[in-house]
C-alpha positions as CSV (number, residue, x, y, z in Angstrom):
1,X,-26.3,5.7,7.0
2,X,-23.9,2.9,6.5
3,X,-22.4,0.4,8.5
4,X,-19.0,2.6,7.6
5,X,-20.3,5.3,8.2
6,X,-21.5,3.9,11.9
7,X,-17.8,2.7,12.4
8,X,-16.1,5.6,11.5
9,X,-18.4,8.0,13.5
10,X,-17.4,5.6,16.3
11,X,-13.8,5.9,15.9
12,X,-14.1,9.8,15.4
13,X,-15.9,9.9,19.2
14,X,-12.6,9.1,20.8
15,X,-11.0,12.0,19.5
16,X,-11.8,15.7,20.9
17,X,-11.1,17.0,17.2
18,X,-12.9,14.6,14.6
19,X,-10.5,15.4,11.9
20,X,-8.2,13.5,13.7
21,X,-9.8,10.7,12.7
22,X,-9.2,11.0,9.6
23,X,-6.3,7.7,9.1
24,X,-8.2,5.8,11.4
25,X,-11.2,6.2,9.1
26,X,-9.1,6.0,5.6
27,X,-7.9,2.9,7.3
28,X,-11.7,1.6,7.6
29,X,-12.6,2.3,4.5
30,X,-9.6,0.6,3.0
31,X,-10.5,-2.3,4.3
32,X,-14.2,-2.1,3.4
33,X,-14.0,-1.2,-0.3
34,X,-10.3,-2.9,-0.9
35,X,-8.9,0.8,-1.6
36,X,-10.0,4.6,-1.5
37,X,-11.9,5.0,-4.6
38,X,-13.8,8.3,-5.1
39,X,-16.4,7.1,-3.2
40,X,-15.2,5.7,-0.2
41,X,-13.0,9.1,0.1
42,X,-16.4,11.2,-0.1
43,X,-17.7,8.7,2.5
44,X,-14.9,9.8,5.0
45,X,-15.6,13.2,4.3
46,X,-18.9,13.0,5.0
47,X,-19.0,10.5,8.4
48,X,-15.5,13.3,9.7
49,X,-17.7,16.8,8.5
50,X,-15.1,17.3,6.3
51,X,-14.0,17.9,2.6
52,X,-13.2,15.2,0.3
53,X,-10.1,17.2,-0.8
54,X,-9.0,17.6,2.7
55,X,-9.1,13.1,2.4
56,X,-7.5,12.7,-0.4
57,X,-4.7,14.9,0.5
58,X,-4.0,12.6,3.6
59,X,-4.5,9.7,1.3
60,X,-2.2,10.3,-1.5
61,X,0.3,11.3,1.2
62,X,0.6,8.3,3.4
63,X,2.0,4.7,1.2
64,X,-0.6,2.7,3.3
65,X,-3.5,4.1,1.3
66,X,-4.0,3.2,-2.4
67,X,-6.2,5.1,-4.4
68,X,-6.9,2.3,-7.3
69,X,-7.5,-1.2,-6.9
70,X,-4.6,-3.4,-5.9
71,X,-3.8,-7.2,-6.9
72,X,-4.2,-9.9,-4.7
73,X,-0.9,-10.0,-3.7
74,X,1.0,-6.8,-3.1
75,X,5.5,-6.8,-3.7
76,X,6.5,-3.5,-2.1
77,X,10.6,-2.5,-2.2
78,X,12.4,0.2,-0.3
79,X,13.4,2.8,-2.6
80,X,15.3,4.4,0.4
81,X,18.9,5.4,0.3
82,X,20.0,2.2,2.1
83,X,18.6,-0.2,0.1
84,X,19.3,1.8,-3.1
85,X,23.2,1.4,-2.2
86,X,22.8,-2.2,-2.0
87,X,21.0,-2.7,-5.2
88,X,18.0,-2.0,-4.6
89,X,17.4,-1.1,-8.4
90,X,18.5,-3.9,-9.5
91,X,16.1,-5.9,-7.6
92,X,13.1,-3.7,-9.2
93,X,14.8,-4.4,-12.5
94,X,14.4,-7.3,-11.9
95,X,10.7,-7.6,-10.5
96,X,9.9,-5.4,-13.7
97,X,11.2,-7.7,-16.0
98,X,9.5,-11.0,-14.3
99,X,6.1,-9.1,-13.9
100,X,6.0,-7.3,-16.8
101,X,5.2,-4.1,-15.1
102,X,6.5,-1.5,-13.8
103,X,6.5,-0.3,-10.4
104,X,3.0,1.1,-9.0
105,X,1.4,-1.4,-11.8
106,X,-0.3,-4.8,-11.2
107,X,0.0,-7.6,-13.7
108,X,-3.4,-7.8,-16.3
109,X,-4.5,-11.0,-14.1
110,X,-5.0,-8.8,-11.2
111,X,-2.4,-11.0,-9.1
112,X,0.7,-9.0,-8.4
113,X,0.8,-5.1,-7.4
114,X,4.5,-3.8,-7.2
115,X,5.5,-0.9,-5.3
116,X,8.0,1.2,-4.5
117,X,8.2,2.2,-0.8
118,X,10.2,5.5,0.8
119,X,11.3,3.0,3.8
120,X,10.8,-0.5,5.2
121,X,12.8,0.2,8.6
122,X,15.4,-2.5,7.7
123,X,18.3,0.1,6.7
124,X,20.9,-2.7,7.6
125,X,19.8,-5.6,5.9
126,X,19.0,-4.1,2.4
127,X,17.1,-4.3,-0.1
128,X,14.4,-5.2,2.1
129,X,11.5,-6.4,0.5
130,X,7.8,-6.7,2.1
131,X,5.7,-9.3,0.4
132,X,2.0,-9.3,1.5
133,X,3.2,-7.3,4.4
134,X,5.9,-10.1,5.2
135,X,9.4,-8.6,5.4
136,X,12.5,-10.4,2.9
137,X,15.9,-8.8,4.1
138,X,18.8,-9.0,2.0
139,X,16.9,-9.7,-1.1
140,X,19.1,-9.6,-4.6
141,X,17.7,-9.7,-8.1
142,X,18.5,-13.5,-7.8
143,X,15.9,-14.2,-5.5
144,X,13.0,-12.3,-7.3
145,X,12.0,-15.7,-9.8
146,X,11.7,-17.7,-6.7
147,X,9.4,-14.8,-4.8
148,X,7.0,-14.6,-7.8
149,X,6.8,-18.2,-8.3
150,X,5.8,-18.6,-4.8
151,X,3.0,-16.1,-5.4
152,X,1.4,-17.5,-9.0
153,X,1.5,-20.8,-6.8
154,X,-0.8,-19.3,-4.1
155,X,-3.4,-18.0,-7.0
């Protein structure tokens, strides 16, 4: 047994159902391997007496899992109707353009992930923008050069 293992089977006691431990554990894994690779989703599986199919469904539902290896830094933008009628495309444009990526990619140095998101709970202050889990309101494509640039600074 692993020490993941060990945590997860402690998490999964506090529930009377042990499948409902299933995003707590996802959660712990996350953390332990970086993202849900194959592995770490069999892991789970095996720690909840469950099927890996039955993880990765959960996984690939929910936008707080990633199921490939992320950059350091991590540029996620609400996609949601909100933000989309404030320009939100135009701010991925305009990430796109300064990464050289597209959205759900990470730049070849492994740095910068970019993601689009279904909400970021800031529906009045559009395009919000969450940049290693820090929230930017109001963001336009004019402030995406400064964001990056603050991120290759903190390589």
């Amino acid at each position: 047994m692993t020490e993941l293992h060990d945590e997860i089977r402690a998490v999964a006691e506090r529930y009377p159902d042990q499948r409902s431990a299933v995003i707590p554990a996802l959660r712990l894994a996350q953390e332990h391997y970086g993202y849900l690779p194959p592995e770490a989703i069999r892991e789970v599986a095996a720690a909840l007496d469950t099927t890996p199919a039955v993880c990765h469904q959960i996984a690939s539902f929910y936008d707080m899992f990633q199921l490939k290896p992320t950059g350091k830094h991590t540029i996620e933008l609400c996609s949601n109707a909100p933000c989309a009628l404030v320009g939100a495309e135009k701010v991925l444009e305009a990430f796109e353009r300064e990464l050289e990526i597209g959205a759900g990619e990470t730049t070849p140095d492994g740095l910068i992930t970019l993601r689009t998101v279904e909400c970021l709970g800031g529906c009045g202050r559009g395009t919000v923008v969450a940049v290693d889990h820090r929230y930017r309101e109001s963001v336009k494509p004019e402030d995406v050069l400064g964001i990056v640039e603050e991120l290759r600074r903190e390589r």
